[in-house]
C-alpha positions as CSV (number, residue, x, y, z in Angstrom):
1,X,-48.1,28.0,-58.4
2,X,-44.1,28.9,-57.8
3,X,-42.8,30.0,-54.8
4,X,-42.0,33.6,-55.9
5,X,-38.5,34.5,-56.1
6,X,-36.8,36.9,-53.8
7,X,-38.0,40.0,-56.1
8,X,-40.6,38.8,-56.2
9,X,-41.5,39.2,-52.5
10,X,-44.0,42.3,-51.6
11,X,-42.2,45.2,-49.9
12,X,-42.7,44.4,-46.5
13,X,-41.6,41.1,-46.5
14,X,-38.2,42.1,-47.7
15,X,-38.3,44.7,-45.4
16,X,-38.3,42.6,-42.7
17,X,-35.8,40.0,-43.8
18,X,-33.0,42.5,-44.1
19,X,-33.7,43.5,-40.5
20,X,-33.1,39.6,-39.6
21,X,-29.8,39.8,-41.6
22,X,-28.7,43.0,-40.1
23,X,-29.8,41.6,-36.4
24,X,-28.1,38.3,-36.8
25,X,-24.9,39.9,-38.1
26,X,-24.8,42.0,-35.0
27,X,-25.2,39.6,-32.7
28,X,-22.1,37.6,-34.7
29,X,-19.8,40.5,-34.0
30,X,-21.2,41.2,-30.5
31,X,-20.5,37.5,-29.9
32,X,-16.4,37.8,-31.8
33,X,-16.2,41.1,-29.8
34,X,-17.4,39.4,-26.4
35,X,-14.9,35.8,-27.1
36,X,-11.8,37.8,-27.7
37,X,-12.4,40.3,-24.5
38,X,-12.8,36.8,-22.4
39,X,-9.9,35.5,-23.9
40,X,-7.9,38.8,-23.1
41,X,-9.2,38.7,-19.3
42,X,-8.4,35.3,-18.7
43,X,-4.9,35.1,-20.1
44,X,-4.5,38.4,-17.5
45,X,-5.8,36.5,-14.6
46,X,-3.4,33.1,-15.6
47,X,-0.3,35.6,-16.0
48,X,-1.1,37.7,-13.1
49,X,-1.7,34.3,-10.9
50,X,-5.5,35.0,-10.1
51,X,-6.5,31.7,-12.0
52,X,-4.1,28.7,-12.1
53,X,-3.0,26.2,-14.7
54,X,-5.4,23.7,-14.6
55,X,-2.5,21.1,-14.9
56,X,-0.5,23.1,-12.3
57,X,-3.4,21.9,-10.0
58,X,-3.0,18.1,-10.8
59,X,0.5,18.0,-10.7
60,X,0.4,19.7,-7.2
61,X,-2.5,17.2,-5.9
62,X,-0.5,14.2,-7.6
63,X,2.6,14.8,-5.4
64,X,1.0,14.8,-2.3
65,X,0.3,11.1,-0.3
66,X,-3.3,9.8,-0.9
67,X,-5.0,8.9,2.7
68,X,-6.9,6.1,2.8
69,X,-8.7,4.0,5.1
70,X,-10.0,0.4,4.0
71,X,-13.5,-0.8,4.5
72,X,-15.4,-2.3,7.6
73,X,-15.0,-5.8,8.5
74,X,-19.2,-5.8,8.6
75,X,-18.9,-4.8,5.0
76,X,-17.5,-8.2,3.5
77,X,-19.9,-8.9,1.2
78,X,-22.8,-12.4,1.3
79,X,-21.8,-15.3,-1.1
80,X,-19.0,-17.0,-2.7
81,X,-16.8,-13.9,-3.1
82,X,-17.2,-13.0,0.5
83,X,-16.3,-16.6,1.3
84,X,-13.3,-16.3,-0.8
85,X,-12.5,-13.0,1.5
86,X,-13.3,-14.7,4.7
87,X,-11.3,-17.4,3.9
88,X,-8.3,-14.9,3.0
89,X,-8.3,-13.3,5.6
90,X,-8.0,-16.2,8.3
91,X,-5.1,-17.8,6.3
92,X,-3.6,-14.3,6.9
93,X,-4.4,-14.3,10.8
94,X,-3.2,-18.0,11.4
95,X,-1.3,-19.4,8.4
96,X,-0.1,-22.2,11.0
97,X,-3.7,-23.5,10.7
98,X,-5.4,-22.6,7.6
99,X,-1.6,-23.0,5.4
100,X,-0.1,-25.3,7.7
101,X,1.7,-27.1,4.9
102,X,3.3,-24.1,3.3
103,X,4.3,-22.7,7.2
104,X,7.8,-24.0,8.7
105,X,7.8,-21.3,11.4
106,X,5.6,-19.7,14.5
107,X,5.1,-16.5,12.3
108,X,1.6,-15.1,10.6
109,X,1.1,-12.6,7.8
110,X,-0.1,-10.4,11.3
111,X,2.9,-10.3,12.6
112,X,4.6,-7.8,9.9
113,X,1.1,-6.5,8.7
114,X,-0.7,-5.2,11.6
115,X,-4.4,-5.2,12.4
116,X,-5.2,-8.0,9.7
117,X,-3.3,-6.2,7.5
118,X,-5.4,-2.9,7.8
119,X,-3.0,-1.1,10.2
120,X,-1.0,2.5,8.6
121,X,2.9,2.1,8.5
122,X,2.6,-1.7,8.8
123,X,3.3,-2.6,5.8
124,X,-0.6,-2.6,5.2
125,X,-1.9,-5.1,2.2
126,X,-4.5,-2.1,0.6
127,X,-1.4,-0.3,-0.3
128,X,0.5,-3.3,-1.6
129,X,-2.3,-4.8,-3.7
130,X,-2.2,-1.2,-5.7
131,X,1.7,-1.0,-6.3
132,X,1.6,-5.0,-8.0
133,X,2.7,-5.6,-10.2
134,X,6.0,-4.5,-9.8
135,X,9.6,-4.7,-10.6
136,X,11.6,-5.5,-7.4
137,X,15.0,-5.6,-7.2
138,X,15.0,-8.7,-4.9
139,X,14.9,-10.9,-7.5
140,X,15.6,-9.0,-10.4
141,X,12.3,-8.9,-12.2
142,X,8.7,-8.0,-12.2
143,X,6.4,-9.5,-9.4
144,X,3.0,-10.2,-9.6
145,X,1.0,-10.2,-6.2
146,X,0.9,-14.0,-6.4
147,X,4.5,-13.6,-6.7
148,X,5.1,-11.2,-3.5
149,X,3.0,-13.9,-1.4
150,X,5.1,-16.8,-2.3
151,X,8.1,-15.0,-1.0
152,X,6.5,-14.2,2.3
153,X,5.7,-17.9,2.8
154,X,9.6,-18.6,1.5
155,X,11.1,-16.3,3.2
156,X,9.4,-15.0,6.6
157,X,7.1,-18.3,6.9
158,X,10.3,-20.5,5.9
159,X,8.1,-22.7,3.8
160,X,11.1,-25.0,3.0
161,X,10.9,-26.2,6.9
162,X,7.1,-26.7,6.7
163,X,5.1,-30.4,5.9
164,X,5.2,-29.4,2.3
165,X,9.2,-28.0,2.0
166,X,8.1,-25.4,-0.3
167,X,5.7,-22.3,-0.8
168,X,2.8,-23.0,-2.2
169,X,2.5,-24.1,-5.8
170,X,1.5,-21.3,-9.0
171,X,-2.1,-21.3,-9.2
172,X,-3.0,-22.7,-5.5
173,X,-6.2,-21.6,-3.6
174,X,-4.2,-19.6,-1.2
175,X,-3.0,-17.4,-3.3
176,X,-6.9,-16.5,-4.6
177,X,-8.1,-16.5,-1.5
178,X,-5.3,-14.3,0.1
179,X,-5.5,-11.8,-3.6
180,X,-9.1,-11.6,-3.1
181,X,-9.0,-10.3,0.3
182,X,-6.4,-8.1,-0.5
183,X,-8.0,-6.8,-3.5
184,X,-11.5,-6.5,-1.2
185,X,-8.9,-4.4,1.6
186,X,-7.8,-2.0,-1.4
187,X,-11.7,-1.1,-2.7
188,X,-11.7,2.4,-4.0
189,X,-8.1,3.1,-3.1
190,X,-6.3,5.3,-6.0
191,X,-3.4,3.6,-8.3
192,X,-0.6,5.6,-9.7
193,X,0.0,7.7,-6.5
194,X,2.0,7.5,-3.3
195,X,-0.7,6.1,0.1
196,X,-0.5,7.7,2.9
197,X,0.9,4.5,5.4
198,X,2.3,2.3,3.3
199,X,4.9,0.2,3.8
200,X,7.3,1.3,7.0
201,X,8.2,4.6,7.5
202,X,11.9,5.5,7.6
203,X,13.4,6.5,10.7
204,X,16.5,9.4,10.9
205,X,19.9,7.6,11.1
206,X,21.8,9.4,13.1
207,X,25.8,10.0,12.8
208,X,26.3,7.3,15.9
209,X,24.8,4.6,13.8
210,X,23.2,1.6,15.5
211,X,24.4,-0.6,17.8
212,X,23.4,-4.1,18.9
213,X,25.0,-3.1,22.2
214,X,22.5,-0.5,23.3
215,X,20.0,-2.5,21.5
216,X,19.7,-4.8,24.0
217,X,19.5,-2.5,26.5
218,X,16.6,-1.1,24.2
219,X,15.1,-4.8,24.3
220,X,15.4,-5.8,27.5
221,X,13.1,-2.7,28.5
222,X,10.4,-2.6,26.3
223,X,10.4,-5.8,24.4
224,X,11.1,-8.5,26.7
225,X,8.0,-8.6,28.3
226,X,6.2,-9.5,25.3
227,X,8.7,-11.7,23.0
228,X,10.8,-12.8,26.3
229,X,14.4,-12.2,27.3
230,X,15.4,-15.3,25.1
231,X,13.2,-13.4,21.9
232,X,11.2,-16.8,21.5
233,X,8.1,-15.3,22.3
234,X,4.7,-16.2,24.1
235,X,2.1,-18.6,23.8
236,X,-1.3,-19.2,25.7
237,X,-1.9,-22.0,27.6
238,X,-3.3,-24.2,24.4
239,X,0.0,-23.5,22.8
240,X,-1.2,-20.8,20.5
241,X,1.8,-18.0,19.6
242,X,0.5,-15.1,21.2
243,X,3.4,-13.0,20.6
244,X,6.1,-14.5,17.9
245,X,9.4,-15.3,17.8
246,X,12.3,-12.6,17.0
247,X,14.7,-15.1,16.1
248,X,16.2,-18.8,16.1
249,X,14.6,-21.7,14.1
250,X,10.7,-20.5,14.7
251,X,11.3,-17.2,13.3
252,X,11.7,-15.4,10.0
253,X,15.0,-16.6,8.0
254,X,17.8,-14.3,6.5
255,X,15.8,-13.9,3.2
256,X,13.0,-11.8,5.1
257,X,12.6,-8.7,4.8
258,X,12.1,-8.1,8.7
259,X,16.1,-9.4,8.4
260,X,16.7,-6.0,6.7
261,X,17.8,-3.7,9.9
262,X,16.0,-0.5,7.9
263,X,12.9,-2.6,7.9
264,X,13.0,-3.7,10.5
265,X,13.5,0.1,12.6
266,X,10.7,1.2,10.3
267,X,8.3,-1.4,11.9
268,X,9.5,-0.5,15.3
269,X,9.5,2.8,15.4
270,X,5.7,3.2,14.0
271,X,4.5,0.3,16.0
272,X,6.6,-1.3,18.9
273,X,5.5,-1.5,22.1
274,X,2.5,-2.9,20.7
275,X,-0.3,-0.4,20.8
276,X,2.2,2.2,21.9
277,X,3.8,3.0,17.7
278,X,6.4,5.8,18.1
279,X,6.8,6.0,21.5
280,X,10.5,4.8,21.0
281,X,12.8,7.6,20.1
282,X,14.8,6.9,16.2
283,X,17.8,6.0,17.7
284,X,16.5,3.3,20.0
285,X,14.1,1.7,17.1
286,X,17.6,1.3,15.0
287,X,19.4,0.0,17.9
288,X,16.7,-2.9,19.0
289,X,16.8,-3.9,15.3
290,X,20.3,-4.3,14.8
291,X,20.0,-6.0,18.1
292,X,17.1,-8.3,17.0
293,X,19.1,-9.2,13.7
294,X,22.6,-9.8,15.7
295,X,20.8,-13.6,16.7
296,X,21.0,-16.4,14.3
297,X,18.0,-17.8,12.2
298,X,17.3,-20.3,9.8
299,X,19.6,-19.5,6.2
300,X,17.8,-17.8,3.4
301,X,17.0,-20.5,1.2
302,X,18.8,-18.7,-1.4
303,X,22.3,-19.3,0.2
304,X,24.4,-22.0,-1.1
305,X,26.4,-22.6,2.2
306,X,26.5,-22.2,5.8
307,X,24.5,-20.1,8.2
C-alpha cells in the first residue's frame, strides 16, 4: 500500500504537524532575536572597555619578559641522551680537560656563563639555545648554535694557541654533546619572545664615562682577592684554575666578547663579587671593566697585524 500523501493524512495528524512547523519557526526567530541582542551587548562591553580585544591581550602578554627557570640537575634523563648531556655539560665545566685540544687558554664556558650555564644575567645557555639561529653582526651572517660555540672556543678559549691551533672541526662530538645539553637546559622554555635573564643586563652610563683610572681602584678592592693584583688568577694546590685569568696570554683574546667594555660591565654589575651580583654600584662595574680591558691579551685571530 502507498504511503498516503500529505492530504491524505487524517485530521489530527496534520493538526499536529502544523504545530511542529509553527514551534520550530519560533524557536528560529527566538534563536535570530537572541544572536543579534548578544552581538549588540558584546560590541557595548568591547567599546565601552568591559571586555578586551582578545589580540589586545596577546600583544600585551608578548611584550613582556618570559621567566624561566631550567630543569634540575637530578632530572638528566637515563641512557645515551643523558650521556650525551652529561658529557656536555663537563666539557662546559672544564674544557681544559674534556676539549683540551680545542682550549689555548685557563678559561671555561663557566667563567662567562655562570652556574653551569644555568645562572640569570650570565649570559645563561637556555636563553641562547632559543634565540639560534641568528644573524649576528659579528660576522656578518646567520649563526647556527654550532656556529656561536666555535667562536667561544676561537675567541674566549683562543683555540689557535691550543694542541690543535683551531676550534674544533664542523660536525665534531663537541659540538653535539655541548647542543644537546643546551637544548636539555632550554626544555619548555618559549621561542619568539624576550627571557627574563638573558644575556647581560645593561648598566646606566653615566655623563663621566668610565675610566680605567678609578677602575683600578674599583679592582684592587673587590677583585684582587679573587683574580690577584696581577689579574692572573687562582689555582688550588693541584694546579686546577680556581678563579681565571682577566688578562695576558691565559685569558680571553681581543675577539671575545668579555673584550667588549659594555659586556663586560654587564657581567659585573649582575654578578661580581662572586656570589655578591649587584652589589657594585653602575659606575664602578663600568670602571673595573674598562680597567680589566686596559691590559694586553692575546690578538683576535682576526687581526692581520700587531697586538
Amino acid at each position: 500500500m502507498a504511503d498516503p500523501a500529505p492530504d491524505d493524512l487524517a485530521p489530527d495528524a496534520a493538526s499536529t504537524r502544523r504545530e511542529r512547523h509553527a514551534s520550530t519557526a519560533r524557536t528560529a526567530v527566538l534563536a535570530v532575536a537572541g544572536g543579534t541582542a548578544l552581538f549588540v551587548l558584546g560590541s557595548i562591553f568591547i567599546d565601552t572597555g568591559l571586555i578586551g580585544h582578545a589580540d589586545t591581550n596577546r600583544d600585551v602578554v608578548a611584550s613582556e619578559p618570559a621567566a624561566f627557570s631550567p630543569p634540575p640537575m637530578s632530572s638528566i634523563p637515563a641512557g645515551p641522551e643523558g650521556d650525551a648531556i652529561r658529557r656536555g655539560m663537563q666539557i662546559f665545566l672544564n674544557p681544559g680537560t674534556n676539549a683540551r685540544e680545542f682550549v689555548g687558554n685557563s678559561l671555561a664556558c663557566k667563567n662567562c656563563h655562570l652556574d653551569a650555564g644555568r645562572k640569570p644575567d650570565s649570559a645563561p645557555m637556555w636563553a641562547a639555545w632559543v634565540a639560534y639561529p641568528k644573524y649576528r653582526s659579528k660576522n656578518k651572517q646567520i649563526n647556527t648554535m654550532e656556529d656561536r660555540v666555535k667562536g667561544c672556543f676561537t675567541y674566549s678559549m683562543n683555540a689557535q694557541d691550543g694542541p690543535s691551533g683551531k676550534p674544533p672541526p664542523p660536525g665534531s662530538d663537541i659540538y653535539k654533546d655541548l647542543e644537546v645539553y643546551f637544548h636539555w637546559l632550554a626544555k619548555n622554555a618559549p621561542t619568539g619572545v624576550d627571557m627574563e635573564g638573558a644575556g647581560y643586563p645593561e648598566p646606566t652610563l653615566s655623563a663621566a664615562g668610565y675610566d680605567p683610572v678609578r677602575g683600578a681602584q674599583v679592582y684592587s678592592q673587590n677583585c684582587a682577592a679573587c683574580h690577584g693584583s696581577d689579574g692572573q688568577g687562582r689555582q688550588d694546590i693541584n694546579g686546577r684554575v680556581v678563579f681565571p685569568p682577566l688578562w695576558g696570554p691565559r685569558s680571553y683574546n681581543w675577539g671575545a666578547g668579555m673584550a667588549r667594555i659594555d659586556n663586560a660591565a654587564g657581567f659585573i654589575k649582575a654578578n661580581m663579587p662572586l656570589g655578591q651580583g649587584n652589589r657594585l654600584s653602575d659606575q664602578q662595574a663600568w670602571d673595573v671593566a674598562a680597567f680589566v680591558n686596559s691590559h694586553e691579551r692575546p690578538k683576535d685571530p682576526r687581526q692581520t697585524g700587531g697586538r
